[in-house]
C-alpha positions as a Python dict, from the first residue, in 0.01 Angstrom:
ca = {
    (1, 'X'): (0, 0, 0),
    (2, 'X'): (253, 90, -231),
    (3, 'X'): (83, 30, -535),
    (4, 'X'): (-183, 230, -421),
    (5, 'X'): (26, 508, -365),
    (6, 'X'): (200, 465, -704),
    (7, 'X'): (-125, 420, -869),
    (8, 'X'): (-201, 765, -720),
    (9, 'X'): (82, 959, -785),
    (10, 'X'): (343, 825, -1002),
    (11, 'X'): (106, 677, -1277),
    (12, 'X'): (-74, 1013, -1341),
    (13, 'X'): (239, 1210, -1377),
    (14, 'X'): (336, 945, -1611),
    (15, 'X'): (36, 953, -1847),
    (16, 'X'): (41, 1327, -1834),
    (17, 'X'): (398, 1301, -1958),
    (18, 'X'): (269, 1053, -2257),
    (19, 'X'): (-37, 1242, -2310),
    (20, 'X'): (-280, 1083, -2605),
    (21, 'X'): (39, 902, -2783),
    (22, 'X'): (-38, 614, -2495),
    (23, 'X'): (-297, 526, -2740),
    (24, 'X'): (-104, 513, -3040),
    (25, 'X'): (-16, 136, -3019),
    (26, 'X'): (-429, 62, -2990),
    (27, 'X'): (-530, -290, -3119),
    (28, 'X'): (-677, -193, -3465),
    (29, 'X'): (-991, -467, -3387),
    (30, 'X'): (-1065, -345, -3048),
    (31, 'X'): (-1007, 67, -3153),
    (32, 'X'): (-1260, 315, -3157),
    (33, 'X'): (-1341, 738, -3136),
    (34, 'X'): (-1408, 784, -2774),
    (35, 'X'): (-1788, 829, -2686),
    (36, 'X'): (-1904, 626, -3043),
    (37, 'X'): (-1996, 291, -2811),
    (38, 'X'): (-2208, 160, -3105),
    (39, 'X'): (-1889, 95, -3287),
    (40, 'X'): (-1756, -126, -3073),
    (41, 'X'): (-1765, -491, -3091),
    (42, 'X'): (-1865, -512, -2708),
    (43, 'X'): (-2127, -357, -2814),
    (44, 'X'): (-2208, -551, -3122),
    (45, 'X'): (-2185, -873, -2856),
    (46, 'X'): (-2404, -709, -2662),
    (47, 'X'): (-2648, -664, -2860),
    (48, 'X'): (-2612, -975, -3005),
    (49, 'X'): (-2660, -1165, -2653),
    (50, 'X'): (-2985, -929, -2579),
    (51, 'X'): (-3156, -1048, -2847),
    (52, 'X'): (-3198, -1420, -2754),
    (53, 'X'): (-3105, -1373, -2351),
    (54, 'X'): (-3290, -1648, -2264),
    (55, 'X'): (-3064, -1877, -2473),
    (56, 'X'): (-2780, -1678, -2372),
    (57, 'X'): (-2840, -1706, -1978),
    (58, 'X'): (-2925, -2107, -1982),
    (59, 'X'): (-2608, -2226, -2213),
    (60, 'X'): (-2394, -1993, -1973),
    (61, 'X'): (-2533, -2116, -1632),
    (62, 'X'): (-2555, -2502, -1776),
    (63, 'X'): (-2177, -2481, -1846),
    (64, 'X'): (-2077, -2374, -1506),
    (65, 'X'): (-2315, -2564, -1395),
    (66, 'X'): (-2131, -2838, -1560),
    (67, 'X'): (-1778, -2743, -1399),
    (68, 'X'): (-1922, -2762, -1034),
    (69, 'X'): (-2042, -3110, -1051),
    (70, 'X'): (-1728, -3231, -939),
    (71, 'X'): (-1717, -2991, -649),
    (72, 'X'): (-1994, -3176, -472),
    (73, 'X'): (-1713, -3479, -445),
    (74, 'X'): (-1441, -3261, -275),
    (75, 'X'): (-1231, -3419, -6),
    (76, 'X'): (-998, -3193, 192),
    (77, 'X'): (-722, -3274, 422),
    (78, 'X'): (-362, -3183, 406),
    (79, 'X'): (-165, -3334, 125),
    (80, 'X'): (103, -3603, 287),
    (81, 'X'): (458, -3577, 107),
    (82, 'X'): (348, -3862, -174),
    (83, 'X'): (236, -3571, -352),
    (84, 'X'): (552, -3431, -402),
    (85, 'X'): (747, -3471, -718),
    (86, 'X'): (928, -3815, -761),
    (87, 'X'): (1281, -3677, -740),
    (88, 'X'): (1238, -3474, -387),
    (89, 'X'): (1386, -3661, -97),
    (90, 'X'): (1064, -3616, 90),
    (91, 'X'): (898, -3841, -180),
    (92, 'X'): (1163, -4041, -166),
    (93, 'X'): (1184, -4114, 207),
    (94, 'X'): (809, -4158, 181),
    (95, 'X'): (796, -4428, -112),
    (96, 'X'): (1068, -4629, 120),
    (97, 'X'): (867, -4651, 404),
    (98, 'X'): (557, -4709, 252),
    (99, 'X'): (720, -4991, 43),
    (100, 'X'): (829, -5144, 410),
    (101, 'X'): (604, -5106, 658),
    (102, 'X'): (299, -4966, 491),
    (103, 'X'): (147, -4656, 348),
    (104, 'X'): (21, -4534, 743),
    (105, 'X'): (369, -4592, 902),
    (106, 'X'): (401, -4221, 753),
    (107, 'X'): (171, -4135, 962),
    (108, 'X'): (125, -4335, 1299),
    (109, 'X'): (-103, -4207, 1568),
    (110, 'X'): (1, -4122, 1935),
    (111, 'X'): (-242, -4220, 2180),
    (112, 'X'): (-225, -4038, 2488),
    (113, 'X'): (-416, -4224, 2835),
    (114, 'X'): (-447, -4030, 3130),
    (115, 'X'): (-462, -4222, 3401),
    (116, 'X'): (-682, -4089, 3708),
    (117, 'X'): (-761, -4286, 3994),
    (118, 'X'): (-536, -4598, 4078),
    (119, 'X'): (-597, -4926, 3986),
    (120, 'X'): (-665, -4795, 3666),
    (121, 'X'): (-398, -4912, 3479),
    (122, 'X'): (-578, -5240, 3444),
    (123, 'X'): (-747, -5117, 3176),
    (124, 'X'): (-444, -5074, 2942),
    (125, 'X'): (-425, -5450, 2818),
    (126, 'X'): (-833, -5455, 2678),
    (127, 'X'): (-750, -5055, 2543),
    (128, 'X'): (-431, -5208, 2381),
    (129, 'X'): (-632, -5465, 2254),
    (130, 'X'): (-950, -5295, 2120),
    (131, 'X'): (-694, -5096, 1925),
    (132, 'X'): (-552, -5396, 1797),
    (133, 'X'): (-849, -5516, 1657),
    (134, 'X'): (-954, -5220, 1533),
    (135, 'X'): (-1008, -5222, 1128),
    (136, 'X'): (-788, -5033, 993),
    (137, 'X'): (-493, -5028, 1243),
    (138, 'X'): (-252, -5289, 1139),
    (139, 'X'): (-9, -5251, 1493),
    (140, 'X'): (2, -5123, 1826),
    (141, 'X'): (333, -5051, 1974),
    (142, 'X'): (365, -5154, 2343),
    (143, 'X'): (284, -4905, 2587),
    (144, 'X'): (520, -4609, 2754),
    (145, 'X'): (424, -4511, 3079),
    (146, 'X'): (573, -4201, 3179),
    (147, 'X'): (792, -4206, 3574),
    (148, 'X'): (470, -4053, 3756),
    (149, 'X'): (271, -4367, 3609),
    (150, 'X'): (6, -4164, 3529),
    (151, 'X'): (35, -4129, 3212),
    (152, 'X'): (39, -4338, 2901),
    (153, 'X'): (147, -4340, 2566),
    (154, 'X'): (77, -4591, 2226),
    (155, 'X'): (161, -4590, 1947),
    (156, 'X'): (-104, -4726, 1714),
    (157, 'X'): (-22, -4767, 1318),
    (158, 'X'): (-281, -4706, 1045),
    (159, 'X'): (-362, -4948, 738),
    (160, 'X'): (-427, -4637, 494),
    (161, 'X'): (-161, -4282, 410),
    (162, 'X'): (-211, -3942, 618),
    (163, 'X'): (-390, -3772, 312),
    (164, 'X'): (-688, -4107, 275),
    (165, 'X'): (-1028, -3998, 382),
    (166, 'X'): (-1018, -4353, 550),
    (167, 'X'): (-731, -4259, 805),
    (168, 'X'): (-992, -3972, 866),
    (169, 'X'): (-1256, -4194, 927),
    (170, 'X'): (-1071, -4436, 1140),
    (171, 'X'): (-921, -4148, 1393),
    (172, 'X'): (-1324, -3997, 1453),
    (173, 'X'): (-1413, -4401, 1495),
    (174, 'X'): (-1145, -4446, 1771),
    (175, 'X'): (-1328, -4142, 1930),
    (176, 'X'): (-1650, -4162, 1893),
    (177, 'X'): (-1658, -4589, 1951),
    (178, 'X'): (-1385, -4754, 2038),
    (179, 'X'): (-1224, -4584, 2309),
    (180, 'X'): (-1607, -4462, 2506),
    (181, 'X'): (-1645, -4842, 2475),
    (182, 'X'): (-1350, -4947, 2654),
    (183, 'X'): (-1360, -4686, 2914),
    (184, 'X'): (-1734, -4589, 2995),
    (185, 'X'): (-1713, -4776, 3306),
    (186, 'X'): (-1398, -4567, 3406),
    (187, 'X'): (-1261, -4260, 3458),
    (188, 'X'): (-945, -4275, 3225),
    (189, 'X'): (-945, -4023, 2963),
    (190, 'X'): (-776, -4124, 2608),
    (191, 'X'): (-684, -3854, 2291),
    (192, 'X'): (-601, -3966, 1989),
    (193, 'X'): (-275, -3700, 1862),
    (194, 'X'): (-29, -3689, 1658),
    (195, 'X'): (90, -3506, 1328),
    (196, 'X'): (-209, -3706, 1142),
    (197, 'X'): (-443, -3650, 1440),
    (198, 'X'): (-359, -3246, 1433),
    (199, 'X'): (-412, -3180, 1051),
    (200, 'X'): (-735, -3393, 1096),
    (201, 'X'): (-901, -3171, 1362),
    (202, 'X'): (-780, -2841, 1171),
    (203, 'X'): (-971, -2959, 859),
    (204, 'X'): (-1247, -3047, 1039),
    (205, 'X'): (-1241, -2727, 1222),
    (206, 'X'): (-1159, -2503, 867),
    (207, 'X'): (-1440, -2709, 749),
    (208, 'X'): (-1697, -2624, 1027),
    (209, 'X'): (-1619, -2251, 995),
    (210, 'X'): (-1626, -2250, 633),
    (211, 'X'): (-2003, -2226, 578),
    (212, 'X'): (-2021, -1918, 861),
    (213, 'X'): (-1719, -1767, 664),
    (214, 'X'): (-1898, -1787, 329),
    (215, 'X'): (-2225, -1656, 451),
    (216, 'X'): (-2076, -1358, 617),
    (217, 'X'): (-1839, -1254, 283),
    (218, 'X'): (-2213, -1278, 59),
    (219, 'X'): (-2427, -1092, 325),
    (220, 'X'): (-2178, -812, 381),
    (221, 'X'): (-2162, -805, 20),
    (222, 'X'): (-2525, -817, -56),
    (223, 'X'): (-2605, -476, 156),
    (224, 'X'): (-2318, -299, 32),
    (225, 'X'): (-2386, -376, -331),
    (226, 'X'): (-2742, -305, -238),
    (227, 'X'): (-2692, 36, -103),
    (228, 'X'): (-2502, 120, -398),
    (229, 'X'): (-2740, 61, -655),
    (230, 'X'): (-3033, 90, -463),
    (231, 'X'): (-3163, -254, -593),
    (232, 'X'): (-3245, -591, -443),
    (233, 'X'): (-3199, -811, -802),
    (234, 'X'): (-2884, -680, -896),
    (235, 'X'): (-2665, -799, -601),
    (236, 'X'): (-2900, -1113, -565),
    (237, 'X'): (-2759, -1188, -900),
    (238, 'X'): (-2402, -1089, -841),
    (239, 'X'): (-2410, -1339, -532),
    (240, 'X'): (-2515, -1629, -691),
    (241, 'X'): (-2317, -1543, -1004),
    (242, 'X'): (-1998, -1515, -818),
    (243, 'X'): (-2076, -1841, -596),
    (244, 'X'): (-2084, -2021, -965),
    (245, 'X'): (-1826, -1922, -1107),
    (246, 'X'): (-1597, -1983, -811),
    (247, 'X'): (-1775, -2326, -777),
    (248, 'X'): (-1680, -2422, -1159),
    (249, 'X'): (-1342, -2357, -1001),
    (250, 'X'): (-1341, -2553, -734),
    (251, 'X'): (-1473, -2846, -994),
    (252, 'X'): (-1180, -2784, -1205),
    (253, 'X'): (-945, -2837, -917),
    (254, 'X'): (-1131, -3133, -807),
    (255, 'X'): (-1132, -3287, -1166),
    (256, 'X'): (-775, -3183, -1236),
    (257, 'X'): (-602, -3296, -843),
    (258, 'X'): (-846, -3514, -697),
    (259, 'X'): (-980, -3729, -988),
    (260, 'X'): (-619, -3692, -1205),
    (261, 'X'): (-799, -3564, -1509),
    (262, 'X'): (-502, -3402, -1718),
    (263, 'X'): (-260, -3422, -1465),
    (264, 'X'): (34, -3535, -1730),
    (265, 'X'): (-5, -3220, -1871),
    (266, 'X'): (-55, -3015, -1540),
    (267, 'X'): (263, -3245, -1368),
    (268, 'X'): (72, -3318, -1113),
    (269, 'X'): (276, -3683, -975),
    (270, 'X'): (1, -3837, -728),
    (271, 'X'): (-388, -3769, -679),
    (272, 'X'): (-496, -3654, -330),
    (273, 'X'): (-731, -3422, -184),
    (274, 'X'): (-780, -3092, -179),
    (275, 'X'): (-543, -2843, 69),
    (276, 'X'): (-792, -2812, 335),
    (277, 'X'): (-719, -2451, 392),
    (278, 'X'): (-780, -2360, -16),
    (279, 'X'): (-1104, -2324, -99),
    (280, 'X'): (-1170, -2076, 210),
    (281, 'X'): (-871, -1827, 99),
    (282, 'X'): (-967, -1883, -282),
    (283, 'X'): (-1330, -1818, -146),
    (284, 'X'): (-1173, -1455, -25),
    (285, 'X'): (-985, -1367, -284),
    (286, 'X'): (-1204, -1441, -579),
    (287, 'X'): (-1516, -1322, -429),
    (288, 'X'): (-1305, -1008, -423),
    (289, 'X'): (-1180, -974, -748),
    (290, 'X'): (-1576, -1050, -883),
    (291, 'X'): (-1732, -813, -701),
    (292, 'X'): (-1495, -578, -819),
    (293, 'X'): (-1564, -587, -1184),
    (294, 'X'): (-1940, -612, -1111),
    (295, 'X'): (-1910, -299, -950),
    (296, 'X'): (-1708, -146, -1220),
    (297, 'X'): (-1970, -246, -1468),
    (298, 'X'): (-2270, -226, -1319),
    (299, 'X'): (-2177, 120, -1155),
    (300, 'X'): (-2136, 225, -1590),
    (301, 'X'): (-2470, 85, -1658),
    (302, 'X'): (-2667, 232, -1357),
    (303, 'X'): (-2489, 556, -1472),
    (304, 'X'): (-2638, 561, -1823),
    (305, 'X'): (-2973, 447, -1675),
    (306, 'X'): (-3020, 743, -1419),
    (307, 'X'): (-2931, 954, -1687),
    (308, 'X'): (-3229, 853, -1888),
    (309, 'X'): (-3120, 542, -2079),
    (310, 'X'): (-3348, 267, -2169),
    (311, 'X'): (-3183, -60, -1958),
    (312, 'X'): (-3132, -249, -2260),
    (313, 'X'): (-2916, 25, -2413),
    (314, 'X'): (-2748, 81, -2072),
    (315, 'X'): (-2629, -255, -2034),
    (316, 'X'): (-2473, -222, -2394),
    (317, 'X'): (-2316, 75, -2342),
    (318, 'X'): (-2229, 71, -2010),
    (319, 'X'): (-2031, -318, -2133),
    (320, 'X'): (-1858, -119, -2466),
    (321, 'X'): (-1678, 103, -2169),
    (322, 'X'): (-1566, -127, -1935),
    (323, 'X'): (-1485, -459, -2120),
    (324, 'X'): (-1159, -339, -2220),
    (325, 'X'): (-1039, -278, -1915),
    (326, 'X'): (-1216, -572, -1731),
    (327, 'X'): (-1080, -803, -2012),
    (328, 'X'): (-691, -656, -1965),
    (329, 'X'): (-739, -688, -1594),
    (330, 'X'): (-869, -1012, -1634),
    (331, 'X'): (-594, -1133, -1860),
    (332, 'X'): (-303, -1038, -1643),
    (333, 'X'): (-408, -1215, -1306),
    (334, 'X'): (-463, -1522, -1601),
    (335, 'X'): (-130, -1489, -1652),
    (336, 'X'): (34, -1461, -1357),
    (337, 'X'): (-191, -1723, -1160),
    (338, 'X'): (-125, -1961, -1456),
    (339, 'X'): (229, -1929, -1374),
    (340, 'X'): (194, -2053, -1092),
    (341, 'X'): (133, -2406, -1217),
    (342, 'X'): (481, -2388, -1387),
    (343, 'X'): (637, -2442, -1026),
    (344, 'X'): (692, -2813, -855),
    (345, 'X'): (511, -2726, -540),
    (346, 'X'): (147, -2872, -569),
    (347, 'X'): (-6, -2610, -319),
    (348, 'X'): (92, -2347, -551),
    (349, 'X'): (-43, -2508, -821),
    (350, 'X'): (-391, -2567, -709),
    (351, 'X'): (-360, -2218, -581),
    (352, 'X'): (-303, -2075, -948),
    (353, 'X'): (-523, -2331, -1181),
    (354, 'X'): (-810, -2254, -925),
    (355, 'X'): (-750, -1858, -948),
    (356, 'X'): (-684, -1824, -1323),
    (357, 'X'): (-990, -2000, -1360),
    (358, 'X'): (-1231, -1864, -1161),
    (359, 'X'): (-1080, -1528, -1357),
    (360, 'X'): (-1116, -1643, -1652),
    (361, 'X'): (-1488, -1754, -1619),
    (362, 'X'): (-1561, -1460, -1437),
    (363, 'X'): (-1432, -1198, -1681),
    (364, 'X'): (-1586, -1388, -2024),
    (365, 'X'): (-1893, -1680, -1916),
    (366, 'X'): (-2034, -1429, -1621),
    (367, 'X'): (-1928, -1036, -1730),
    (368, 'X'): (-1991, -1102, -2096),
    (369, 'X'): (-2297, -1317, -2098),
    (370, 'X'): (-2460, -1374, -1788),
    (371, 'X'): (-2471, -1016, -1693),
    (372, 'X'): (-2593, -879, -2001),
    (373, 'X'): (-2870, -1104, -2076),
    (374, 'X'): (-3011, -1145, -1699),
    (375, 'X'): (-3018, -773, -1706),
    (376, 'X'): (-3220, -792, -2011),
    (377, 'X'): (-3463, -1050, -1869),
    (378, 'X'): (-3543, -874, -1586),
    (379, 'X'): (-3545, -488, -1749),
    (380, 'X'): (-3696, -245, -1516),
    (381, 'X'): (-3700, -502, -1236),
    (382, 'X'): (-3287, -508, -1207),
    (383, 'X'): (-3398, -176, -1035),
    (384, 'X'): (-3658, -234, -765),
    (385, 'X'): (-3607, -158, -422),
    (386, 'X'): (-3934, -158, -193),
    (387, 'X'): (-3978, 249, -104),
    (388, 'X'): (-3949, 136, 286),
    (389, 'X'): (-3592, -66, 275),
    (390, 'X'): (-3517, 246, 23),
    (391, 'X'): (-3596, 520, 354),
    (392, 'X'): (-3368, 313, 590),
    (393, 'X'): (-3074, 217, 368),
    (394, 'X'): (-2800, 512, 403),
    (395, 'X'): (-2699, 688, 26),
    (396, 'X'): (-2369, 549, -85),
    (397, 'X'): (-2199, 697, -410),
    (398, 'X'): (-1886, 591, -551),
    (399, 'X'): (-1820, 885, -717),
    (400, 'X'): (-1943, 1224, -606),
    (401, 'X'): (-2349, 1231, -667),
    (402, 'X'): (-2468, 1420, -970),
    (403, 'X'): (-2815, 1500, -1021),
    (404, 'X'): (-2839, 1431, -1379),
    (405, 'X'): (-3239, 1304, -1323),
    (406, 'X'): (-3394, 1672, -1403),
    (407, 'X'): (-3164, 1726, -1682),
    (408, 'X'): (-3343, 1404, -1831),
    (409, 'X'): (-3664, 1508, -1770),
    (410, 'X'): (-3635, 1806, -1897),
    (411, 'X'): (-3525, 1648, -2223),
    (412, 'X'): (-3795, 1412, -2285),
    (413, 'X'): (-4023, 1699, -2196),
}
């Protein structure tokens, strides 16, 4: 809120005070007369990628699609405290135990047995020893029955860490198998809790609601975009853009946290899985930020192109005037996110790898390539909308609507 407000208020008093000398430290490379587009190198790269777009468009979506293999081998789960750096006491504490009892003594499970009806308390010694025999549980503590009798507690102690897939898979097999064998013929109830247990069931749950989340970010987005620029191509494409550029993300965090690739350099101390809670936040954020320069460029290029402008030149001029500012934006979230990975904590890390790089492939592979030669591809097409879905979509302008469409006529008349 406040930086809307100073954006508002305090930064146009300031320029006015600075007046044309805030240009007087320009970049010599990137300067040019305002309004003379065709001297700009944006331009000359546009240009450049318009004349073999084809080429252009399949090296750019082979690369990312390149970066999001590894995303298809995502685990998530909450990290356990052997990802922490060696020196932490947590880490510490952690190596002990694991050293003593075993990796899962960090993370033992509490199994809670409700006992209903009496008599039923015979069933403790075959529940005690179905657990026993379990693979994957190495011991079962003896049972605690609480002073009503009713209820039970054991403690049951996995092979694998908190953070393995396999502790995952052994806490849905005591569910699912183990304990509806042992008590189908009863009424006893048994629930498998714990720390481990918990994080377990909010993955799964983060993980369940992650598909409705994703679809409900894109279709909002679609019909918004597509009431903007009254075209059914143009946020098709900045959908499926946006999904692979923020999938080449999520690859690079796989490959760089999951598999260890580079981790010396990144000081990452232990491989694990991905925060389960990550890729749906990252998912919000960046889906954000990429719609926002598409907007910001597109909006330039449907401007020149309602004014009369061939689509090919629109694209090209309409990327000369925004790919300055896209590309300064651009480079300070780089910067800051990437300073993130300077800190110990490994949830901050993923958090600013994953972000700078979804940026960075946004603002250069997708903005600078894709865009420009899709748009070429598909020419007159980036702006079809059937005339019915035209009549019942409402008229949304982002800046107050100018009818510039006669004075075009009129000039090629």
């Amino acid at each position: 809120g406040l930086s809307v407000i100073a954006a508002l208020t305090l930064l146009p008093a300031m320029l006015s005070i600075v007046g044309r000398r805030v240009d007087s430290l320009s970049i010599p490379l990137f300067r040019t007369q305002e309004g003379d587009h065709e001297a700009s190198v944006w331009f000359r790269l546009s240009n450049a990628i318009q004349l073999r777009p084809g080429w252009f468009a399949a090296g750019a979506a082979i690369l990312l699609g390149i970066l999001c293999i590894p995303f298809f081998s995502m685990e998530t789960s909450f990290g356990d405290a052997s990802t922490n750096p060696p020196s932490s006491h947590t880490r510490r504490a952690y190596d002990l135990l694991a050293a003593g009892f075993g990796p899962g003594f960090n993370g033992p499970f509490t199994i809670v047995v409700d006992l209903q009806s009496a008599g039923s308390g015979d069933i403790l010694p075959a529940l005690t020893a179905a657990l026993a025999q379990t693979p994957g549980i190495v011991r079962v503590a003896d049972p605690v029955r609480n002073a009503a009798g009713d209820t039970v507690t054991l403690t049951a102690y996995p092979q694998s860490s908190p953070q393995d897939s396999a502790t995952n898979s052994l806490v849905h097999h005591l569910r699912d198998k183990v304990f509806p064998a042992v008590l189908a013929a009863t009424n006893v109830k048994a629930y498998v809790s714990g720390p481990t247990a918990g994080t377990i069931d909010v993955t799964d749950r983060i993980s369940s609601r992650t598909p409705i989340f994703f679809a409900m970010v894109i279709g909002l987005s679609f019909i918004v975009l597509m009431c903007v620029f009254r075209s059914i191509l143009i946020p098709l494409k900045a959908a499926l853009m946006n999904i692979l550029s923020i999938g080449a993300a999520y690859g690079v965090l796989v490959a760089i946290f999951q598999w260890g690739w580079l981790e010396s350099y990144i000081g990452i101390h232990q491989k694990g899985p991905i925060e389960s809670f990550l890729p749906m936040i990252m998912f919000a954020i960046l889906f954000g930020l990429s719609m926002d320069y598409e907007v910001f460029l597109v909006s330039r290029i449907r401007e020149e192109y309602i004014g009369g402008m061939e689509t090919s030149r629109a694209v090209g001029v309409g990327l000369a005037s925004t790919a300055r500012v896209i590309t300064s934006a651009a480079l300070i979230m780089i910067a800051v996110f990437s300073s993130f990975a300077l800190g110990g904590d490994r949830v901050i890390k993923e958090f600013g790898l994953g972000l700078a790089t979804a940026v960075f492939l946004d603002a250069t592979i997708v903005r600078l390539i894709l865009v420009p030669s899709l748009m070429e591809l598909f020419g007159s097409a980036n702006w079809w909308l059937p005339t019915w879905l035209d009549r019942l979509l409402p008229n949304v302008h982002l800046d107050a609507p100018v009818d510039v469409t006669p004075t075009a006529i009129k000039v090629d008349s």
